[in-house]
N, C-alpha and C positions, 0 to 999 in steps of 0.2 A: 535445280541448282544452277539457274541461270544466272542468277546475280552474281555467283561466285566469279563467273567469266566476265560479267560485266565490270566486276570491282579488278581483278587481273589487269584488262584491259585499259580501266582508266588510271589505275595505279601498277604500272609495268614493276615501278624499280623495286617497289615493296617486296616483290616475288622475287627478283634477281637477286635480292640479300635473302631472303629465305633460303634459295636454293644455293647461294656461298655459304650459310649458316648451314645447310647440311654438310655441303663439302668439307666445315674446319671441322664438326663437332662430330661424322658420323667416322670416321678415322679413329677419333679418339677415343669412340666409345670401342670398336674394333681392337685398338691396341687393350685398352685396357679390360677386357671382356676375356676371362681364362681361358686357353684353349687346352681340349681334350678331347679323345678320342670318344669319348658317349659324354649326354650329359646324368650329373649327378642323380644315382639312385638311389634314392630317401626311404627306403625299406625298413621300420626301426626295428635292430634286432639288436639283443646285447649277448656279448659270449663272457662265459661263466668258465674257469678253470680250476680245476682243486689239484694239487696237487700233494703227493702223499708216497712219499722214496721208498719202493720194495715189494708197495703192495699190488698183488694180482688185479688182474685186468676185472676176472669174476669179482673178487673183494671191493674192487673200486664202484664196480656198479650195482654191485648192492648192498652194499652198508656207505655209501656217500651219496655218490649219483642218484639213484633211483628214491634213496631220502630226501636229499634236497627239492628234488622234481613235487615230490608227494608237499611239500613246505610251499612252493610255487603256485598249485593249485587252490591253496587257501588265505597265500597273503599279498598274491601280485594281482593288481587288476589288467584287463584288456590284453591278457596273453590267447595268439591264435594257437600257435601250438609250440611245442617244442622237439628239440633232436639232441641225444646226446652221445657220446663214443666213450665208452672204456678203454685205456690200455694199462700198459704199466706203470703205473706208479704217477697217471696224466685222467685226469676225469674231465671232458669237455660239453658244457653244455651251449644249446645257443637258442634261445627263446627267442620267436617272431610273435611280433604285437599288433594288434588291429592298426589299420593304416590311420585313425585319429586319435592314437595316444600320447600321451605327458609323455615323452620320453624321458622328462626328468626326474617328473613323479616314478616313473618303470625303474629309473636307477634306485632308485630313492629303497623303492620295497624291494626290491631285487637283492640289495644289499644289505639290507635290515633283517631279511629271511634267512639271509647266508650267516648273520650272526647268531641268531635263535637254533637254527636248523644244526651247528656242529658242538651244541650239545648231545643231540641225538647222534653224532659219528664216532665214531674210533678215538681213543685218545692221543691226542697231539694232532688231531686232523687245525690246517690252519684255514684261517679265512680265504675265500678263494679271490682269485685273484678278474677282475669285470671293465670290462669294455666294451664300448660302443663299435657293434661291427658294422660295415658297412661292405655291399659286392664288391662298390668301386674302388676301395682298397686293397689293390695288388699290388704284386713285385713290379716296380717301372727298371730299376734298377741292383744287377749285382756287383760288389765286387771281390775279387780275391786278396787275400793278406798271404803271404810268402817270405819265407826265407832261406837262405844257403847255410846258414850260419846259427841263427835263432833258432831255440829250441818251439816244438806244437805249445810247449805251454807258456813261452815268453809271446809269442805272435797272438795267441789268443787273448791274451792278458794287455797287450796294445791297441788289439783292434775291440777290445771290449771295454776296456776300462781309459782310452785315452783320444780312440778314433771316434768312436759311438756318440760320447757324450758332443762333442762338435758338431757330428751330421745331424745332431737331431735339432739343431737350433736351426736348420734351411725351414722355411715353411712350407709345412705341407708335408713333410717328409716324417715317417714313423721307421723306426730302427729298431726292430728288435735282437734281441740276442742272435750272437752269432752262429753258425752251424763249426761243426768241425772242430780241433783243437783239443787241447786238455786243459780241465780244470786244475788250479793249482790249489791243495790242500797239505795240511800238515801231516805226515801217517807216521804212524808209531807201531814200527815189528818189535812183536813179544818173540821173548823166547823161551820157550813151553819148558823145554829140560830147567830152564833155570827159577824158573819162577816155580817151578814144584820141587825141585830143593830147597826154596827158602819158605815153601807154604804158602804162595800167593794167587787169585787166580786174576782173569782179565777184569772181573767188576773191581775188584782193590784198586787196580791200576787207575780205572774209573772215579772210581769215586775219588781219587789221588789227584786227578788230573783238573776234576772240577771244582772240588774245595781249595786248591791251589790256583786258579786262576780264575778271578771275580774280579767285577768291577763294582769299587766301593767308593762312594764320596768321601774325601778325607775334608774337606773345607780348606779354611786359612788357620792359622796360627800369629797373633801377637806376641815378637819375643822383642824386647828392647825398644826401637825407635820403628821399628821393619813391620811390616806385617807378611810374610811366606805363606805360599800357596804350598798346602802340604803333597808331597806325593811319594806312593808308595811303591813297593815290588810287590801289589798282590797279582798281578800277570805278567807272564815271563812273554817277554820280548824280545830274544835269540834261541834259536836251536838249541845252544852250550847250557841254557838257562832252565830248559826242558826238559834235557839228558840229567843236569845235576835235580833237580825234584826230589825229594824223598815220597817213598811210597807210603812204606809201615816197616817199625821198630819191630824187627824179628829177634827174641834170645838177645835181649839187649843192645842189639846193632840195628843201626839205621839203614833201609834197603833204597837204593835211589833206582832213580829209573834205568838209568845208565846199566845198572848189572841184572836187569831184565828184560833190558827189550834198546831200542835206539830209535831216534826222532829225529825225520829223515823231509824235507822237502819236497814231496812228492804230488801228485795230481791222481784223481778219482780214476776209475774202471771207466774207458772209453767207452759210451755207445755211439758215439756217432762220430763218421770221420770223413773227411771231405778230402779230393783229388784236383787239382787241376793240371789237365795232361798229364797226368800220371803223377806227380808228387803230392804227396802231403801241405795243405793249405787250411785257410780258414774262409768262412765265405761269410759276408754280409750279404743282407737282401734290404733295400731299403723303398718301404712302401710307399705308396701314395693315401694321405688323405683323403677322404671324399669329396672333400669340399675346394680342393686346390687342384690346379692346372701340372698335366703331366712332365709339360714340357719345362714349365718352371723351376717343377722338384728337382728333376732330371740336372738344369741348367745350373741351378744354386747349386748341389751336392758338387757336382763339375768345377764351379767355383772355389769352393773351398777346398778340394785336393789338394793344390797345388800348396797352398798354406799347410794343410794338416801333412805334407810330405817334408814338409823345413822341419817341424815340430818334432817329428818322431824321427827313430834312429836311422841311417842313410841303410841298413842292412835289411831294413823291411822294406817289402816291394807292393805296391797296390797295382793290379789291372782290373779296369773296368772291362767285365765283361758282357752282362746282357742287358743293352738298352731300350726301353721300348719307349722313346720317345720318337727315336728315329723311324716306328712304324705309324705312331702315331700322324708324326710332321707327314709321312708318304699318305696316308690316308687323306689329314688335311688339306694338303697340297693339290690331290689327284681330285677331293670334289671342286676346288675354287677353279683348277685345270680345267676343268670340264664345264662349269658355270659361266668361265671366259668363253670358250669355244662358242657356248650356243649364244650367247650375248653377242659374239663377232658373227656366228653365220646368220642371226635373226635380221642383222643390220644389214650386212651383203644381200639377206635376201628382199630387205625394205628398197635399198639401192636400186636393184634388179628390177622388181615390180614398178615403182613407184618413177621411177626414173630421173628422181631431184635429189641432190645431196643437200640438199637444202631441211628436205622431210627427213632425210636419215638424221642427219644430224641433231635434228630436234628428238628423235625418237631414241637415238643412242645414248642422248644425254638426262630426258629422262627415267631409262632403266637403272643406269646407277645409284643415280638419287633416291629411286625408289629401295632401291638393297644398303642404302647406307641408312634409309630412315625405319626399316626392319633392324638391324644391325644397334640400331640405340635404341628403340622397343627390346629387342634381346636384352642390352645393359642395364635397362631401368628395370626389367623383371627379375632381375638376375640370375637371367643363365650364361651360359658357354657356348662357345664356337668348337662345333662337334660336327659329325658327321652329319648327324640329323637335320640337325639346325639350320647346316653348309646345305645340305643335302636339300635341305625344303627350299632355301633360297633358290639351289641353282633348279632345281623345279616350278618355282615361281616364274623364273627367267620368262619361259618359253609362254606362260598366262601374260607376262607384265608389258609383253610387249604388242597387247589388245589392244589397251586402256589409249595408247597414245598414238598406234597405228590408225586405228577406226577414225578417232579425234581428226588427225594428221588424215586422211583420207577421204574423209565427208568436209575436211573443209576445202582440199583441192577440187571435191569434186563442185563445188560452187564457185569457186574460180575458173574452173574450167567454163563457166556459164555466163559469164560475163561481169560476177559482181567482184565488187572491193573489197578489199583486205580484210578492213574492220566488218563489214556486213559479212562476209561469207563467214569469217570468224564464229561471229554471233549465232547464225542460222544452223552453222554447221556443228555447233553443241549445242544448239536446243535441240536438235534433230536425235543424237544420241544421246541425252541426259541421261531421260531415262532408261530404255534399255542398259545401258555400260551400268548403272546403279545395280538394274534389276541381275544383272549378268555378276558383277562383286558379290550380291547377296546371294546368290548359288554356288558360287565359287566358295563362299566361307562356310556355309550351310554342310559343304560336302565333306569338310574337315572337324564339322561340330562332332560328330561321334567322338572323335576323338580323344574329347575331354573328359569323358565317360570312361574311358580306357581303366583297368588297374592292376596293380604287380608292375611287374618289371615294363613289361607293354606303354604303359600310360608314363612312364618317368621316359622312354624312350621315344614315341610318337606324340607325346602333347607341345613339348617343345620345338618340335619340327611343323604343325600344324601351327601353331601362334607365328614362328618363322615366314609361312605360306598367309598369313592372315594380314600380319603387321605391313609382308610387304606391297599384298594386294589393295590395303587401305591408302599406303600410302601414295602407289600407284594413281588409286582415281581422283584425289586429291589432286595432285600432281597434274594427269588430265584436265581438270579444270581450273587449273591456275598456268603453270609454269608452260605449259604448250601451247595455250592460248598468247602468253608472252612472248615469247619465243616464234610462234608464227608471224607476229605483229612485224616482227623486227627483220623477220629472214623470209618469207613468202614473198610472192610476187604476182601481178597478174599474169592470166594465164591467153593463150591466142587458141582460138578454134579450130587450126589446124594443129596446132599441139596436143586439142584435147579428142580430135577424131585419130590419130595418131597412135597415142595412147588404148583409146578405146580400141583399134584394132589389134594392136600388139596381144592386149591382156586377153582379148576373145582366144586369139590363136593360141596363143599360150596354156588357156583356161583347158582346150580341148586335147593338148597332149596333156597337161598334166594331168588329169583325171581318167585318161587310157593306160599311162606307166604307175600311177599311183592302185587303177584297180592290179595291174598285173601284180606288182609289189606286193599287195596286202593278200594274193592267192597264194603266192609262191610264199612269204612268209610262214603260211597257219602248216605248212609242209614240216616247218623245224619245231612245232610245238609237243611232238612226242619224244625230242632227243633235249629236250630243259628239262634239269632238274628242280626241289623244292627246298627250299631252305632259309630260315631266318634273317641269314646276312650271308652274302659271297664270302667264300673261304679266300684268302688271300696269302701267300705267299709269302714270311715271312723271314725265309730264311733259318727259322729255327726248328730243334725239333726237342723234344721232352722224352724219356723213354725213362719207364716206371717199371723197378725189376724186386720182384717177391718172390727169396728162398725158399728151402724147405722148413714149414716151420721148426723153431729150435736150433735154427745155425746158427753158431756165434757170430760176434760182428765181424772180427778176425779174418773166418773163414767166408762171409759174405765180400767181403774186401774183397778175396782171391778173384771169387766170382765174379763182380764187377770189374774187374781186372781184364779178364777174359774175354766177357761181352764186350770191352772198348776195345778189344785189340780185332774183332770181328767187323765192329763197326769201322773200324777205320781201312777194312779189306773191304766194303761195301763201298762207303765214300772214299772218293777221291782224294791225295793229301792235299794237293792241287785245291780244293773247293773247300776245306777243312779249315775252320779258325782256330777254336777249342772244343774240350771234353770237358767237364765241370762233373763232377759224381760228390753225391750228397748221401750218404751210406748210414743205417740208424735211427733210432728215434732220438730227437734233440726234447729234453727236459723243460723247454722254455715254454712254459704256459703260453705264450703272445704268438708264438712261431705256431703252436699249436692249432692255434683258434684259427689262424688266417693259413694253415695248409691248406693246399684247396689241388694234392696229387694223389693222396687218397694212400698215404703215410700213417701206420697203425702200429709198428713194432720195429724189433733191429733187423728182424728181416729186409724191410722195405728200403731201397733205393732210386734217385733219385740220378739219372742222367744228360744232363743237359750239352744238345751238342749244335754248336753255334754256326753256320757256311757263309763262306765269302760271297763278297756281293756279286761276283759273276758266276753264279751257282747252276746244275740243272734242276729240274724241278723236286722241290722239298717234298712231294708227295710221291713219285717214282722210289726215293731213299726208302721212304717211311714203305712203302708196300713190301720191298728188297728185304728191308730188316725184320717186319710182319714172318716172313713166309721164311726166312733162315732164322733167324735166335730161338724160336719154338725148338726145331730140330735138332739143333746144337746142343741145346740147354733144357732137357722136357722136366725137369724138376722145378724148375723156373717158372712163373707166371709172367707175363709180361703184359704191357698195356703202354699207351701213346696218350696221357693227356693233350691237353690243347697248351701251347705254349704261347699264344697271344694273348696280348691282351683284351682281343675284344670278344673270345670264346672266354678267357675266364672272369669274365664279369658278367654274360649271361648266363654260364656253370653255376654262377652266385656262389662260389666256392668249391661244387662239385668237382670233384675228377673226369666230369662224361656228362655231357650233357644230357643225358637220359638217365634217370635213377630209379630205381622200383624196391621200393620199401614193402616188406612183408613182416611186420608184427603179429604178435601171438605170447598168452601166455603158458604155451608149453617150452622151452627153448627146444629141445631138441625137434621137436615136432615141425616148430617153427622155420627149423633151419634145414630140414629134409625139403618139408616142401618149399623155402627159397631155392633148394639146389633141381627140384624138377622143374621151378618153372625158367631159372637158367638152360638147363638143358634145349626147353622149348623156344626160349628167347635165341640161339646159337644157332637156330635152322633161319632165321629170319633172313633172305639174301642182301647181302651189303653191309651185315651188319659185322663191326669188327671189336676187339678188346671187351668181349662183357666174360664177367668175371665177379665171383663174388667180394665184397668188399670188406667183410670179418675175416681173421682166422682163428676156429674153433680148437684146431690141433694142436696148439701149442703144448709139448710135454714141459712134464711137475711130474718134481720128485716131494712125492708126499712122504712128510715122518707122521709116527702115529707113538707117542710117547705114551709109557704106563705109568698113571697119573699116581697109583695106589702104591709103588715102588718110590715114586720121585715124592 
């Protein structure tokens, strides 16, 4: 690729707009390039929900669940396997599919099955409800709805019906149903003495209540010149309208509702109830897309507060409270941090050795350009500016600055010898042509596995290896264009006693450094039994998660108390000092969408959820977490407890999990099944280091069984 330096050469300015043309355009693809904390994990999985009010967790999974699965088997194509979870009255399935399928064709039968298939369910079982899941869709953001004044079921009925439908027009941003709150429903108390003095039972009422209120098309009516839109009172539209209803003509009088029972305003049977710092609240969780930038979601929902707070009543209160952009931005920030440093000490150390600012300068200014023309390869494939990505660049750094030091140093060294600018130029890239080639092609060679990668692995290291590829290409480019320019214009000839000078400095040099360099690399391999192993550094997030499971069968009520108690423990562990808030999520929430995307390992009303948030001059978030480990057991030994991961970059490799280790034991005996998961628990508890393993069903739940005498009734 001699000619390339030869065309540089004779055509300097060509190159100089080239490399202004990276300067305007590699920014721009930088701003406009999403940023996130991973990039997008394209796993296609769809989650499946049924939902079905009353019935048992066992009923759910074998007259729905376990039929539907059987329906999957013979009408979905390219399904790898699937997972599903029983509870009450929540059926969740989540099928993963070969990494080359239709995912649209997979909605397509997924949803055609589910219409076929609740033939064969229970009657009134409804279509379930399907979504495309994805890891990378977590919680980036909560927030809380409050008030002093506003009743649980007016704040939930704002933040659901008035705050919801707004945030979900941010892009990016999925909003499912709220946690916490009461639902508002109409309820109608019987009264038992009365309605059996007039002969009535609750079906009458029933049947009163629904032949009385229909919706019937009446059309229009031509009367005269008019034409009126007819409309009737077949649905009562006030409480007073409800109360008056007649039920049935008893002994010639009319029985209304009113003198059996009263129609009252009211909201459903809580199961789930949310605290912040101890009051009564509602909490939204608002997700991330897979496909959109965290910091975006985060920024727009941010945006529209301050509108959606004019909008609604000055009495309800929103705190945002857990943001994971802000861990995100610290992640971001701390690789580019770190990609500057070695890009600044690489130069210092060109400075050092080389002893021209003249060479640094040329070689500082190629490194950039090389990361700004990575940087729009990233854009045009479309990925994200992630860790990885960030991470491969600033990894690149310390290769990128080969390609033009070597350049920049074989051509000094023929100046040092007495030739010309332009001649040493010449001599001194044909000399490393090829080598510097051969050296890019092993350099890229050693990242090709990587494309091979699959799962979760390959959506995480392919795009940091393209990142290390794009910018190593555009490095030796670069080399033989723009630093050959670049020399033309800033090099100088060189004097003999400059260059014996030189040569003796670097001798001297050459020989301490490879005396402190061996000691280094001895005294080093000393600290390699006290590293640990692990897929990503745990980082500090300031938060923590703490997941608490009653005795099965405790009302929500009484789990309330208990949560209660635990926060007041925890907050004699942490400091009030380092203490933001307590956020507790108590319950099982009804919403098919919340369901699918838990990812704390949430099965019934036992289970809660605590999240407790520390100021930014905090001690360390894993000292707390051990503190609370070794006291709440003791305190509370009825209690199960566990510490999901509350970041988001454990729960996007969890891919939903509660723990990043999961050991699944199937069988079809259950009981047998579930003995031997509980021995190999047992065995798993001795493993040292290991902490929160625990089984993830609960079998115990008491039922009060009636056994009714059919030949009587």
């Amino acid at each position: 690729m001699t000619w390339l330096v030869k065309v540089a050469l004779d055509r300097p300015y060509t190159f100089i707009v080239m490399a202004l043309m990276i300067l305007i355009f590699g920014p721009l693809a930088a701003l406009r390039t999403p940023t996130d904390i991973f990039p997008n994990i394209g796993i296609p999985v769809l989650g499946v929900a049924f939902n079905y009010s009353g019935l048992s967790p066992d009923e759910m999974g074998a007259r729905i669940v376990a039929s539907y699965e059987r329906f999957l088997s013979n009408n979905v194509n390219d399904v790898e396997h699937s997972e599903s979870q029983s509870m009450q009255g929540l059926g969740i399935i989540k099928i993963f599919f070969q990494p080359n399928v239709d995912i649209r064709l997979a909605t397509a039968q997924v949803t055609s099955s589910a219409q076929t298939g609740i033939r064969q369910m229970p009657v009134g079982t409804q279509p379930p409800f399907i979504i495309n899941y994805s890891a990378s869709t977590v919680p980036v953001l909560q927030m809380a709805f409050s008030s002093s004044s506003l009743s649980e079921q007016q704040v939930l009925d704002l933040s659901q019906n008035f705050a919801r439908p707004r945030l979900t027009t941010v892009y990016g941003a999925a909003v499912p149903f709220s946690y916490g709150g009461k639902y508002r429903s109409i309820q109608i108390d019987l009264d038992p003495a009365a309605m059996q003095a007039r002969g009535l039972s609750a079906i009458d009422v029933q049947n009163a209540f629904a032949n009385q209120n229909q919706i019937v098309p009446t059309g229009n009516i031509k009367i005269g010149s008019y034409q009126y839109v007819v409309k009737l009172n077949n649905a009562a539209d006030t409480l007073e309208a409800m109360n008056d209803m007649p039920v049935k003509t008893v002994a010639g009088g009319t029985v209304y509702l009113r003198d059996v029972g009263h129609v009252r305003d009211g909201n459903t049977p809580q199961q789930n109830i949310v605290h912040v710092d101890g009051s009564r609240a509602v909490l939204s969780t608002v997700l991330k897309n897979g496909q959109a930038s965290t910091i975006d979601v985060v920024n727009g929902v941010k945006n529209v507060l301050p509108l959606l707070r004019q909008q609604l009543p000055e009495a309800l209160k929103i705190d945002v409270l857990s943001d994971q952009s802000l861990f995100v931005k610290a992640a971001i920030s701390g690789v580019v941090r770190e990609g500057v440093i070695a890009a600044s000490l690489t130069s210092l150390m060109i400075l050092f050795f080389l002893g021209s600012w003249r060479s640094t300068v040329i070689i500082a200014t190629s490194i950039p350009l090389a990361v700004l023309c990575a940087l729009m390869g990233l854009w045009v494939t479309g990925q994200t500016l992630n860790i990885m990505t960030l991470g491969g660049l600033a990894l690149a750094v310390g290769i990128l600055v080969d390609d033009a030091t070597v350049t920049i140093e074989n051509i000094n060294w023929h100046l040092e010898h007495g030739k010309g600018v332009y001649d040493a130029i010449m001599d001194g890239a044909r000399q490393i042509t090829q080598p510097a080639f051969v050296s890019l092609l092993c350099i890229c060679v050693a990242f090709v596995p990587m494309f091979s990668l699959q799962g979760v692995a390959g959506f995480l290291f392919v795009p940091m290896a393209m990142a290390v590829v794009f910018a190593m290409v555009a490095s030796f480019i670069l080399s033989r264009t723009l630093v050959p320019t670049l020399a033309l214009y800033l090099l100088k000839l060189h004097s003999e006693e400059h260059a014996a000078l030189g040569d003796n400095m670097f001798a001297r040099l050459q020989k301490r450094f490879e005396k402190g360099f061996a000691d280094l690399r001895e005294g080093s391999m000393l600290l390699v039994p006290f590293l640990g192993e692990d897929f990503f550094p745990s980082v500090d997030s300031g938060q923590i998660t703490l997941h608490a499971r009653t005795a099965p069968g405790t009302r929500v009520e009484d789990t309330t108390q208990i949560v209660a108690q635990i926060e007041r423990e925890v907050r004699r562990v942490i400091p009030p000092s380092e203490l933001t808030t307590i956020v507790d999520n108590i319950g099982l929430n009804q919403s098919p969408t919340n369901m699918i995307y838990n990812n704390t390992g949430t099965t019934s009303i036992q289970d809660s959820d605590i999240f407790i948030t520390l100021q930014q001059d905090h001690h360390r978030t894993a000292d707390y977490v051990r503190a609370l480990r070794e006291k709440l057991p003791r305190l509370f030994p009825a209690v199960t407890f566990s510490f999901p991961p509350p970041d988001i970059t454990s729960q996007i490799l969890n891919f939903g999990a509660p723990a990043p280790l999961d050991v699944q034991v199937t069988g079809t005996d259950h009981d047998a099944t579930e003995a031997f998961g509980f021995r190999i628990l047992r065995e798993i508890r001795k493993i040292p280091g290991l902490v929160d393993a625990r089984m993830q069903q609960s079998s115990s739940q008491p039922q009060l069984k009636i056994d009714a005498d059919r030949g009587r009734m």
